[in-house]
One Martini backbone bead per residue (centre of mass of N, CA, C, O) as a GRO file, in nm:
protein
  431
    1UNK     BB    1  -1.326  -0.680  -0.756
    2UNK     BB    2  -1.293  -0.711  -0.452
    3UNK     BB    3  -1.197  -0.863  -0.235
    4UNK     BB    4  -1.326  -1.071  -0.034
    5UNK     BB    5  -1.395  -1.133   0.315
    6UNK     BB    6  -1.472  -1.476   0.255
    7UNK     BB    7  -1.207  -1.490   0.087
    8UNK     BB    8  -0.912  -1.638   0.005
    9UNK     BB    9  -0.628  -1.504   0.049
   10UNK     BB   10  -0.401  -1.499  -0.256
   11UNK     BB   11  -0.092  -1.602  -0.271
   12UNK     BB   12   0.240  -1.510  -0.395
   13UNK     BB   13   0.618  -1.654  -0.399
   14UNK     BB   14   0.909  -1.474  -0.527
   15UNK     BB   15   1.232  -1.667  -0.525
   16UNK     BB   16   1.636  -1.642  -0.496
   17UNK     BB   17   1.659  -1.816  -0.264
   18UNK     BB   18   1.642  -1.982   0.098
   19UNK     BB   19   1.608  -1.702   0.224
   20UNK     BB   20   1.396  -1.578   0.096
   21UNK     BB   21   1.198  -1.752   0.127
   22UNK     BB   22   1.191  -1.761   0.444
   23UNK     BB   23   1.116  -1.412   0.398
   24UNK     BB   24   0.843  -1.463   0.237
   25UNK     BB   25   0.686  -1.672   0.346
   26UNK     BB   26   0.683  -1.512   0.651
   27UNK     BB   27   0.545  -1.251   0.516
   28UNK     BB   28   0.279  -1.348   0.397
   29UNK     BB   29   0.150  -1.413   0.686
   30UNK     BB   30   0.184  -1.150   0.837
   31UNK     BB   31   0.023  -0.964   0.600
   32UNK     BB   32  -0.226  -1.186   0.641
   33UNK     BB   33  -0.484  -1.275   0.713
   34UNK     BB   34  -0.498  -1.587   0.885
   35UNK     BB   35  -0.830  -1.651   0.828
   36UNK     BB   36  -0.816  -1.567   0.521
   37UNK     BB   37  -0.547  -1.733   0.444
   38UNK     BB   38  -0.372  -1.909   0.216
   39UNK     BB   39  -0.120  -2.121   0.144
   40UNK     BB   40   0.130  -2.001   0.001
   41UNK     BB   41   0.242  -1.961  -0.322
   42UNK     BB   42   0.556  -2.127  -0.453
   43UNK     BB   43   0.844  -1.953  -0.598
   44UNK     BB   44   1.164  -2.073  -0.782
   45UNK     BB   45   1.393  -1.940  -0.922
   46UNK     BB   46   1.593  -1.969  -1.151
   47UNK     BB   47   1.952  -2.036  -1.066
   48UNK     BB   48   2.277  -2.014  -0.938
   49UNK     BB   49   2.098  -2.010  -0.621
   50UNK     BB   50   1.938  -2.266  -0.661
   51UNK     BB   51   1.817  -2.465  -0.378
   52UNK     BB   52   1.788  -2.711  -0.234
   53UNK     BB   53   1.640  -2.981  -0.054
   54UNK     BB   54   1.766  -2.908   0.214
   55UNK     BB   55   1.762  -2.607   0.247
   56UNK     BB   56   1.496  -2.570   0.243
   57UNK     BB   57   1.400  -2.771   0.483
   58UNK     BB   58   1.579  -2.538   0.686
   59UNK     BB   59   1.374  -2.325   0.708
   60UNK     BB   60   1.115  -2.442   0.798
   61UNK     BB   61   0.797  -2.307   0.618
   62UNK     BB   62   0.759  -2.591   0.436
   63UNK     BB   63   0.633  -2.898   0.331
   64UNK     BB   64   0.606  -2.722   0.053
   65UNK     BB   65   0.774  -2.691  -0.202
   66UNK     BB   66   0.858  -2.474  -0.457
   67UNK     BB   67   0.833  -2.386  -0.789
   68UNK     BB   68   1.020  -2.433  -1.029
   69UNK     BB   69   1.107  -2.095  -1.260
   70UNK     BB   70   1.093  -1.889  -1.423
   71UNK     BB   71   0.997  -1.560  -1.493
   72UNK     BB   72   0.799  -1.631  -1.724
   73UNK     BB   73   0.644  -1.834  -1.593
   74UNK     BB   74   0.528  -1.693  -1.353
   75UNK     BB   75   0.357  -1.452  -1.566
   76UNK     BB   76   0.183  -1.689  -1.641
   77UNK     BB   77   0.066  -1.797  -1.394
   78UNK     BB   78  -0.085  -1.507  -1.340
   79UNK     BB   79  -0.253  -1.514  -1.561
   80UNK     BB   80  -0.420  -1.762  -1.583
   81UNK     BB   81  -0.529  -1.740  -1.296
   82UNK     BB   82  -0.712  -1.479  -1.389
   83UNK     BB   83  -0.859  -1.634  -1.606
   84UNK     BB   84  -0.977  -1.842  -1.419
   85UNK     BB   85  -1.057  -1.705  -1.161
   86UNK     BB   86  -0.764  -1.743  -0.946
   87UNK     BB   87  -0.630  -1.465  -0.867
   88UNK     BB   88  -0.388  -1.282  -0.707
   89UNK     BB   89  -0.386  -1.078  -0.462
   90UNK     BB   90  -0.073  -1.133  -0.401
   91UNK     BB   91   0.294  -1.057  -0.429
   92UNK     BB   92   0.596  -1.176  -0.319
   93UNK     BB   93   0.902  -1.011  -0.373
   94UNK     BB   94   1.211  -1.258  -0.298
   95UNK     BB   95   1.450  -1.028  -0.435
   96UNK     BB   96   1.658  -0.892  -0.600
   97UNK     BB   97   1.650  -0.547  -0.768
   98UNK     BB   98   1.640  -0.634  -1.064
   99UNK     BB   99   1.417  -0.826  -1.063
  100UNK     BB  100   1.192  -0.704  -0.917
  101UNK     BB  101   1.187  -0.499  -1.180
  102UNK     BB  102   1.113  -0.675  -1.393
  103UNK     BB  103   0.842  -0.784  -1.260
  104UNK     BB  104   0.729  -0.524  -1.277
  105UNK     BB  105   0.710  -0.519  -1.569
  106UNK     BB  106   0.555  -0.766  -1.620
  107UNK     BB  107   0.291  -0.689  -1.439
  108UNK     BB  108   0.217  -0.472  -1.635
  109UNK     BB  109   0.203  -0.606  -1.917
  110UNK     BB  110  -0.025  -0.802  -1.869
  111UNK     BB  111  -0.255  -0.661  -1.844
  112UNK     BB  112  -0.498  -0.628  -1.554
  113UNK     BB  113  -0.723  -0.571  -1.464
  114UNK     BB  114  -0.689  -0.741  -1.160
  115UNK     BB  115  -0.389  -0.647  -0.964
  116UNK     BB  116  -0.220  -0.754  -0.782
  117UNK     BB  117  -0.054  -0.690  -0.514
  118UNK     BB  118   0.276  -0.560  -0.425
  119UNK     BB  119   0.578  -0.693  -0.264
  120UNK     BB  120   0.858  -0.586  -0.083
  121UNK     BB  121   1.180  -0.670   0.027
  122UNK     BB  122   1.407  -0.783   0.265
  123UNK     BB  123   1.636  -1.038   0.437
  124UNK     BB  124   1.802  -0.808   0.606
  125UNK     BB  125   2.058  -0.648   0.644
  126UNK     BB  126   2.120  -0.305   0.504
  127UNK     BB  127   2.477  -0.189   0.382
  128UNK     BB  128   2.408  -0.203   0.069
  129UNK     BB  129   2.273  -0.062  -0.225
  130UNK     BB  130   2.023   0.119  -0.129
  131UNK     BB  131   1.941   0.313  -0.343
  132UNK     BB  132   1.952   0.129  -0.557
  133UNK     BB  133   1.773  -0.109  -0.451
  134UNK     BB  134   1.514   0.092  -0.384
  135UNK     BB  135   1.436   0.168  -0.682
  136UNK     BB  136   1.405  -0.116  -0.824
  137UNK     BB  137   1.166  -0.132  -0.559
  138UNK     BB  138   1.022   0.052  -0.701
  139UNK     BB  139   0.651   0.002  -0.754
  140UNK     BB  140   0.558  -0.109  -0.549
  141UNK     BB  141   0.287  -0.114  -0.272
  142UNK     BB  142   0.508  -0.266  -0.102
  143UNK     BB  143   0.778  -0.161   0.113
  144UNK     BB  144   0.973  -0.301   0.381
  145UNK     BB  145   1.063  -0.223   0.673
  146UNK     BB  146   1.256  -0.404   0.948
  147UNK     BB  147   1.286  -0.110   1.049
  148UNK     BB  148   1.257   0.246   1.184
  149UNK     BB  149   1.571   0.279   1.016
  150UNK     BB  150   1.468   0.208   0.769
  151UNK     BB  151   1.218   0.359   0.711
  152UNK     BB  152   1.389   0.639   0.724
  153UNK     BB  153   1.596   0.568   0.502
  154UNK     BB  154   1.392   0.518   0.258
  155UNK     BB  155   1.213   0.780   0.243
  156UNK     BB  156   1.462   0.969   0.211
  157UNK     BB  157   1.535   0.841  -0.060
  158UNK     BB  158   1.269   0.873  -0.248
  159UNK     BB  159   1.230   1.182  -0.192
  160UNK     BB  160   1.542   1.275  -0.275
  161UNK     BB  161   1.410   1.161  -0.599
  162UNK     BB  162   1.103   1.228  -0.627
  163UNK     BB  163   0.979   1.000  -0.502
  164UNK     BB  164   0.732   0.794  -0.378
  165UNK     BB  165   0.697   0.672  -0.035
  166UNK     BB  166   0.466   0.551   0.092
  167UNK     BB  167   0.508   0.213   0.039
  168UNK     BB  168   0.663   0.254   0.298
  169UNK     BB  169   0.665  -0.008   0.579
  170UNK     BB  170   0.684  -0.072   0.886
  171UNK     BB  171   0.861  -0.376   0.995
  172UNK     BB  172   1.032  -0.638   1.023
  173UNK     BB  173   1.126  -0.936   1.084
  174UNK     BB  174   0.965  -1.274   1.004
  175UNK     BB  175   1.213  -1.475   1.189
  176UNK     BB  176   1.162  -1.400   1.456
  177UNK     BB  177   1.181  -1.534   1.815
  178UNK     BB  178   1.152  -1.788   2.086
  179UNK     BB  179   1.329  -1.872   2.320
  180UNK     BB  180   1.438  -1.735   2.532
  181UNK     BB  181   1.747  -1.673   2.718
  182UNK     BB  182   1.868  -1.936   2.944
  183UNK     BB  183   2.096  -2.052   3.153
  184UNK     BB  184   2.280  -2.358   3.161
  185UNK     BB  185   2.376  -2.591   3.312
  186UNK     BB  186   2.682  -2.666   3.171
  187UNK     BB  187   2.681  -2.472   2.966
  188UNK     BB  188   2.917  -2.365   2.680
  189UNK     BB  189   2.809  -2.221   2.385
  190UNK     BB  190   2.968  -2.100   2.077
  191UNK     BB  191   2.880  -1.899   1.790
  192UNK     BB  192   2.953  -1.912   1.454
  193UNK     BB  193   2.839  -1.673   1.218
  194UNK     BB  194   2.857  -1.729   0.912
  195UNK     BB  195   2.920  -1.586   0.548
  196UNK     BB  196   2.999  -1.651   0.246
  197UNK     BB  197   3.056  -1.314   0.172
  198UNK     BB  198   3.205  -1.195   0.500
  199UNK     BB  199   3.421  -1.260   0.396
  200UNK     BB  200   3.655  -1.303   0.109
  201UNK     BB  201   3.944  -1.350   0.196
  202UNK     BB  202   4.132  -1.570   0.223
  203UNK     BB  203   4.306  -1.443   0.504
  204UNK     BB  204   4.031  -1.364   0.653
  205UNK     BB  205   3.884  -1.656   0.683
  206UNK     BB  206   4.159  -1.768   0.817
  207UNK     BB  207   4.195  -1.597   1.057
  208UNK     BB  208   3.859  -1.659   1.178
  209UNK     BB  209   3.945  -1.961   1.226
  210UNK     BB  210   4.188  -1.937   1.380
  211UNK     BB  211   4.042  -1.762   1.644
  212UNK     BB  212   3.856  -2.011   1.699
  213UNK     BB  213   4.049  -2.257   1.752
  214UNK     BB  214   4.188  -2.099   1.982
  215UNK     BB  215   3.949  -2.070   2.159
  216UNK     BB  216   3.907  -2.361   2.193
  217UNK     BB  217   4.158  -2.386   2.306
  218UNK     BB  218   4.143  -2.210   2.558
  219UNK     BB  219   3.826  -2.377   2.584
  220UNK     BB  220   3.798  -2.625   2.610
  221UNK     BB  221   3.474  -2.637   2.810
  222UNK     BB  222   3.416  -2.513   2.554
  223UNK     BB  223   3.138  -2.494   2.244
  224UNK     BB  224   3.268  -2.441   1.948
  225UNK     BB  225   3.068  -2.307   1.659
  226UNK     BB  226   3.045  -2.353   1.291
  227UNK     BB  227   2.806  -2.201   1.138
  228UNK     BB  228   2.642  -2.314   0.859
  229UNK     BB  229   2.447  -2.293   0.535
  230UNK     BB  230   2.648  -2.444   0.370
  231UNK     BB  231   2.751  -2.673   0.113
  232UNK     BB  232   2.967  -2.782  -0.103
  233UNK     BB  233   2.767  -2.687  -0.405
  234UNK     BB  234   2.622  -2.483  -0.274
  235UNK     BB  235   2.387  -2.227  -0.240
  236UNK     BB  236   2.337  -1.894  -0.123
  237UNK     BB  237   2.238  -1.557  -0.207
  238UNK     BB  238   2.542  -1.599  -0.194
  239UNK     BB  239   2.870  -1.662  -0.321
  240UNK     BB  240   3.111  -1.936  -0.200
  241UNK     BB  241   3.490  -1.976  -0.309
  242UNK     BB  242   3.541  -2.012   0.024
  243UNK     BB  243   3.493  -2.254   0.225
  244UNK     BB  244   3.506  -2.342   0.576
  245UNK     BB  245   3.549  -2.671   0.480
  246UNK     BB  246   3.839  -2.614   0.376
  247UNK     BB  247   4.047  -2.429   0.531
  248UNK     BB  248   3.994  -2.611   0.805
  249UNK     BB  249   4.186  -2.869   0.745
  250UNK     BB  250   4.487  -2.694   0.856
  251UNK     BB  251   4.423  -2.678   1.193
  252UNK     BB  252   4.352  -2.863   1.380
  253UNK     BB  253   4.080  -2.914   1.554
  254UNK     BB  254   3.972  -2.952   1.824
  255UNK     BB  255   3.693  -3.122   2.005
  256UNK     BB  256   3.551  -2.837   2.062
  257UNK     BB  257   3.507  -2.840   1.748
  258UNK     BB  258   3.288  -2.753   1.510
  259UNK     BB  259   3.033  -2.820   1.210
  260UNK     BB  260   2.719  -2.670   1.151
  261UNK     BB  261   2.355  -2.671   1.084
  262UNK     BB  262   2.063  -2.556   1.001
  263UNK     BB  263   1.842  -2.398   1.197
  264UNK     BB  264   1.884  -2.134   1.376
  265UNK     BB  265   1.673  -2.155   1.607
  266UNK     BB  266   1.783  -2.409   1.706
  267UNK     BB  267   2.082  -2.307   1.790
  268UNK     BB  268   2.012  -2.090   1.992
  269UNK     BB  269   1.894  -2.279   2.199
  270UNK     BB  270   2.221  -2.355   2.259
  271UNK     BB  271   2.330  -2.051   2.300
  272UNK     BB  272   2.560  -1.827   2.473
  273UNK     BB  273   2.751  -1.700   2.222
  274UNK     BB  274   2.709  -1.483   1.950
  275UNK     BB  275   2.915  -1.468   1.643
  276UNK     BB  276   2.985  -1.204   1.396
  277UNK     BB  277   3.042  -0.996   1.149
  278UNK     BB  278   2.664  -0.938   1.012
  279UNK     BB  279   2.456  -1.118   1.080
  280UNK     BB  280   2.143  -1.159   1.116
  281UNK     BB  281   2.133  -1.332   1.320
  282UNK     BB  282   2.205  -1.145   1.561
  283UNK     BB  283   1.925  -1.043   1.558
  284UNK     BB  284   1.796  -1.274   1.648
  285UNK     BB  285   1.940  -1.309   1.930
  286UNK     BB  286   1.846  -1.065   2.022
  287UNK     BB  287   1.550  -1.102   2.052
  288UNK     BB  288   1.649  -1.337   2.302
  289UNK     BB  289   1.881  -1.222   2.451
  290UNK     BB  290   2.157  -1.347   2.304
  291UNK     BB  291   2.477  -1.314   2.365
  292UNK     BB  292   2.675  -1.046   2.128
  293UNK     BB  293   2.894  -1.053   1.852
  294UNK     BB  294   3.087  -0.845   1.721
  295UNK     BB  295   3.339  -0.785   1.480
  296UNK     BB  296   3.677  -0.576   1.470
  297UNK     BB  297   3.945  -0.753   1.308
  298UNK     BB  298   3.878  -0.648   1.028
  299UNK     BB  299   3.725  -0.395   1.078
  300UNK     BB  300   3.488  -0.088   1.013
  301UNK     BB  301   3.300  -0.191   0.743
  302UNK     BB  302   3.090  -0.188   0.471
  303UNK     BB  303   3.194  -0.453   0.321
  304UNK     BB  304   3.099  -0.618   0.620
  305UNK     BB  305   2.867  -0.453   0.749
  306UNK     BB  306   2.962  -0.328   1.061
  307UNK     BB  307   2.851  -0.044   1.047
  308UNK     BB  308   2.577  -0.108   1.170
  309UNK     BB  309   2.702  -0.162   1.451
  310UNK     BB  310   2.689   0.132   1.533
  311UNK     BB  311   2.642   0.178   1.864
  312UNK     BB  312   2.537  -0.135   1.972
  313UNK     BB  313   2.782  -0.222   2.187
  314UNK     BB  314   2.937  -0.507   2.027
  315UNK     BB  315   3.197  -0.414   1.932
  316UNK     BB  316   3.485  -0.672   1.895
  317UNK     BB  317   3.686  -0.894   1.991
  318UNK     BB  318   3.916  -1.200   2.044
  319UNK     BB  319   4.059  -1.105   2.261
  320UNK     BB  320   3.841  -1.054   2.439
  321UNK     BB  321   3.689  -1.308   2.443
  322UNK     BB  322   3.928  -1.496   2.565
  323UNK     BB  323   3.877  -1.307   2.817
  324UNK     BB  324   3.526  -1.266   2.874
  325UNK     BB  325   3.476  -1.015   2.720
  326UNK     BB  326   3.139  -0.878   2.697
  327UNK     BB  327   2.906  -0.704   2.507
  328UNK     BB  328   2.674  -0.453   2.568
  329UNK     BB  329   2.371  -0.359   2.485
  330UNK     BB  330   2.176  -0.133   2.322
  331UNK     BB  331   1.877  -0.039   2.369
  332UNK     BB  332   1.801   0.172   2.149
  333UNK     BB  333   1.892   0.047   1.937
  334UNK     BB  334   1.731  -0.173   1.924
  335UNK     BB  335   1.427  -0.029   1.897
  336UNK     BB  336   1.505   0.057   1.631
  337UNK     BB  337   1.560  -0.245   1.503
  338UNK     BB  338   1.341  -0.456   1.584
  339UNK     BB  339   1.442  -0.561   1.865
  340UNK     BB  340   1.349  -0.636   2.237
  341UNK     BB  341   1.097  -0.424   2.207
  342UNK     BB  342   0.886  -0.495   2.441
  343UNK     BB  343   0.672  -0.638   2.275
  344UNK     BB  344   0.679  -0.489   1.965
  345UNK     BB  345   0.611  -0.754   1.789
  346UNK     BB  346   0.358  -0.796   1.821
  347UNK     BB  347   0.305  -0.536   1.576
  348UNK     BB  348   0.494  -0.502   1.368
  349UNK     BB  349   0.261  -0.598   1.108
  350UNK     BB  350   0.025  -0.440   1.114
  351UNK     BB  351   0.050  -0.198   0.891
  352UNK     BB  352   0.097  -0.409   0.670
  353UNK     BB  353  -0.194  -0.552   0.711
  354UNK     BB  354  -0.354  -0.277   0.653
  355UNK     BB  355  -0.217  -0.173   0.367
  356UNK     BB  356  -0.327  -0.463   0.224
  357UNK     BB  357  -0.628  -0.451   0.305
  358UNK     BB  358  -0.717  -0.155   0.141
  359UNK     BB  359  -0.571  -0.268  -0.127
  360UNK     BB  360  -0.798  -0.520  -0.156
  361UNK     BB  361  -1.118  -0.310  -0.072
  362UNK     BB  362  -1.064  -0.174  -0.345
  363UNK     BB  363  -0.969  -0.054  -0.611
  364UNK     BB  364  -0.840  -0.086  -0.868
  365UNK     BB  365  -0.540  -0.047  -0.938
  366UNK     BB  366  -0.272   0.127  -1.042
  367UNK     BB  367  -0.041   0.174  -1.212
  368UNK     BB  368   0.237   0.087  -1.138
  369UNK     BB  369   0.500   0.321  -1.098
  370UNK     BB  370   0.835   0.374  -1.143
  371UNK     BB  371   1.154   0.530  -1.124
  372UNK     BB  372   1.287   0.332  -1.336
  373UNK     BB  373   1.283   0.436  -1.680
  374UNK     BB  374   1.324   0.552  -1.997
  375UNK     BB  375   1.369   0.842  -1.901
  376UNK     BB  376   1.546   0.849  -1.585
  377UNK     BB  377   1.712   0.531  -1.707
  378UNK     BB  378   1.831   0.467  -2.030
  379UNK     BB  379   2.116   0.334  -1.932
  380UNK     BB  380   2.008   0.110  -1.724
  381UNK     BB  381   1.782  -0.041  -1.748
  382UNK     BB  382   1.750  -0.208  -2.030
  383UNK     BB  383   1.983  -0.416  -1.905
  384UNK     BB  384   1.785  -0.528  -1.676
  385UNK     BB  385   1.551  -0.627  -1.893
  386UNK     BB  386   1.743  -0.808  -2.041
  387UNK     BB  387   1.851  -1.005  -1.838
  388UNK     BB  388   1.594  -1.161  -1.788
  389UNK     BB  389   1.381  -1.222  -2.036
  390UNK     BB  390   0.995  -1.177  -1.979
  391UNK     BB  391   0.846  -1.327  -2.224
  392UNK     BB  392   0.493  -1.443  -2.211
  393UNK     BB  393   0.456  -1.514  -2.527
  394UNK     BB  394   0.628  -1.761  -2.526
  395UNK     BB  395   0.669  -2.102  -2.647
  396UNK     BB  396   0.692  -2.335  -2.397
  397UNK     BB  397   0.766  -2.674  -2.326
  398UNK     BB  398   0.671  -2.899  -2.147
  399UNK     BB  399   0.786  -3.095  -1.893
  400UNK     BB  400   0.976  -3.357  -1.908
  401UNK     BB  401   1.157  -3.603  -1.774
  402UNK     BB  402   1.387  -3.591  -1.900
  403UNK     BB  403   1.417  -3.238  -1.931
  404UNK     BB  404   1.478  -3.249  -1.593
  405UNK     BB  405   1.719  -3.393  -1.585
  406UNK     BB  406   1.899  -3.234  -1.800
  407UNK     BB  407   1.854  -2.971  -1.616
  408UNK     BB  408   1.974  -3.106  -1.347
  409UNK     BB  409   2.261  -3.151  -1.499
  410UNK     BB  410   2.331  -2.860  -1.582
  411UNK     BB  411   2.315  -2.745  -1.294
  412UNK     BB  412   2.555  -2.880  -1.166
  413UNK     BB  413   2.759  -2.863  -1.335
  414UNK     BB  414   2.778  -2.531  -1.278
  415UNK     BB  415   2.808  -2.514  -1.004
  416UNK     BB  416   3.058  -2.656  -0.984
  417UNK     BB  417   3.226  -2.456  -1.192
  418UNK     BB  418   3.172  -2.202  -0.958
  419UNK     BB  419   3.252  -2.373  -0.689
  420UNK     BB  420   3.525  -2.477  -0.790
  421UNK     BB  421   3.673  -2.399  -1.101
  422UNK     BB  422   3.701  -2.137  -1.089
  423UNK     BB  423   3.857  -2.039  -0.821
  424UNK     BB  424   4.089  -2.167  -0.912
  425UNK     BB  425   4.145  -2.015  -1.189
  426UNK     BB  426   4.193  -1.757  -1.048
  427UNK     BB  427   4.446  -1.832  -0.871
  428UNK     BB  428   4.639  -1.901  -1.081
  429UNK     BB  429   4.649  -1.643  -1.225
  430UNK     BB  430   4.774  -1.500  -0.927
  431UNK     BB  431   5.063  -1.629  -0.965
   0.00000   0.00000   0.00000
């Protein structure tokens, strides 16, 4: 039967890193009528981006933490669900698009009388793997576009491989939001938002240490800050193995330079401008209308990601910025961005919240249907749902409290040797 009006609408977010987590999480309430929405039900895949309690708790979404599952734990908590009668009735896939694409396949096998609504899109700026990543999310009920220019980029993929195109609908980012930017006497704040993976090479990332550094020293009486998402040990959505609070260490920098961490709306409160090379941040700050730049001295490459903001007229270096020439943004790109945009975020994700409720006041869902199958996709797919191995059928023994100790230093041990021993041992080779 159709979810009832006056029953609250049970939703679940299965999540592999601390952003996707913060943009399911509130993708979820804002796709789901709030007065008869339950508080999203949190699953966090294990792997090898699964964030901390610190980390967690930075995204500020939930005081409820998400709970660790494998794929195949988390297709069998739907299944059971179902069975008790207490199933899902929506389900946000905030994954990259190859597990996106695993779950869609264990939840067609599920083979469910009524199964959830699925959900799925973007954690921000999309710059690389366009095609592929959308077809592997090819099969949701809704592929969520962040922006006007997303959403017609996404339609044109699928159009393009004679693909159903219907699934995608435009909506925003689902963290944007704050006090307006509003210049505060006596403060001067400059913010650098790294990103682990971008850029990637030791020369790349120490040149833009060094350029902010400079900075620092040419502007004594300006606070500039470089926002880091995570601490040595920590991973998040990208694997980071130069972190840049390791080769700050040789530059000696000035006492108005700092390393901060946290929320980063709360950063934003105090921040009068914005600097990255491609961070999602930029669009928060954008929406806040804190003066923002985008950096193009390491050039406008796709690799880099700064190629999205072609047009939007930010794109500068840190030669203008040390002389305080800063650059403003273009209205209309904005408005396509889905920032800054006249007051129209507030409306931002009506059509997802509509097509939402269509699909779950109809009748039961139709199977799954995606584009990548054994038929269109067969040396490709096979490896995909291999890779994940969601087998719900397997039984495996309940965790013992010994068994989570167990596991919980196992996953620390990889941690350490992802992120500290392969990066020397790859330098190594290199000599």
């Amino acid at each position: 039967m159709p979810a009832s009006t006056k029953q609250a609408v049970r939703v679940a977010v299965l999540a592999d890193s601390d952003t996707r987590w913060k943009w399911g999480a509130l993708t979820a309430r804002r796709i789901t009528d709030g007065a008869r929405a339950a508080e999203p039900t949190g699953f966090l895949l294990r792997g090898r981006a699964t964030p901390t309690a610190r980390q967690l708790a930075e995204t500020g979404v939930s005081t409820t933490p998400p709970r660790e599952v494998t794929g195949a734990e988390f297709l069998r908590e739907v299944r059971d669900a179902a069975a008790r009668g207490e199933g899902f009735d929506v389900v946000v896939l905030a994954l990259v698009g190859g597990t996106v694409r695993a779950v869609l396949q264990g939840v067609a096998e599920l083979a469910l009388e009524r199964r959830p609504v699925v959900v799925t899109g973007y954690v921000g700026v999309v710059y690389e793997k366009l095609a592929d990543g959308l077809l592997l999310r090819h099969g949701a009920d809704v592929v969520l576009a962040n922006s006007r220019h997303d959403a017609e980029r996404f339609r044109a993929v699928y159009e393009g491989v004679g693909a159903d195109a219907s699934s995608v609908v435009e909506a925003a980012l689902p963290f944007l939001g704050g006090t307006p930017y509003a210049p505060e006497a006596g403060r001067d704040t400059l913010v650098f938002a790294a990103q682990p993976s971008v850029p990637s090479t030791r020369a790349e990332r120490t040149y833009l240490l060094r350029r902010l550094v400079d900075h620092a020293r040419l502007h004594p009486r300006r606070e500039v800050l470089l926002k880091l998402r995570s601490k040595p040990g920590e991973h998040t959505t990208h694997l980071e193995e130069l972190p840049y609070q390791r080769l700050v260490r040789d530059l000696e920098p000035p006492p108005n330079f700092r390393l901060v961490y946290g929320h980063m709306g709360a950063v934003l409160d105090r921040t009068d401008l914005l600097v990255t090379v491609s961070s999602t941040a930029a669009l928060e700050a954008l929406h806040r209308r804190v003066p923002t730049a985008i950096l193009s001295d390491l050039g406008v490459r796709e690799v880099l990601g700064n190629h999205h903001f072609i047009g939007s007229g930010l794109l500068t270096s840190f030669d203008r910025l040390d002389r305080d020439v800063r650059p403003e943004p273009d209205e209309e790109w904005l408005a396509r961005q889905g920032v800054a945009a006249g007051g129209s975020y507030e409306t931002a994700f009506d059509a997802a919240r509509a097509r939402v409720q269509e699909l779950l006041a109809g009748p039961a869902l139709p199977p799954i249907d995606p584009y990548y199958t054994a038929e269109t996709a067969p040396g490709y797919l096979p490896g995909i749902l291999a890779r994940h191995r969601l087998d719900v059928t397997t039984t495996e023994p309940r965790d013992s409290g010994l068994r989570r100790v167990v596991r919980e230093a196992a996953r620390g041990a990889y941690r350490h040797g992802v992120q500290r021993v392969a990066p020397v041992i790859r330098r190594l080779g290199e000599l």
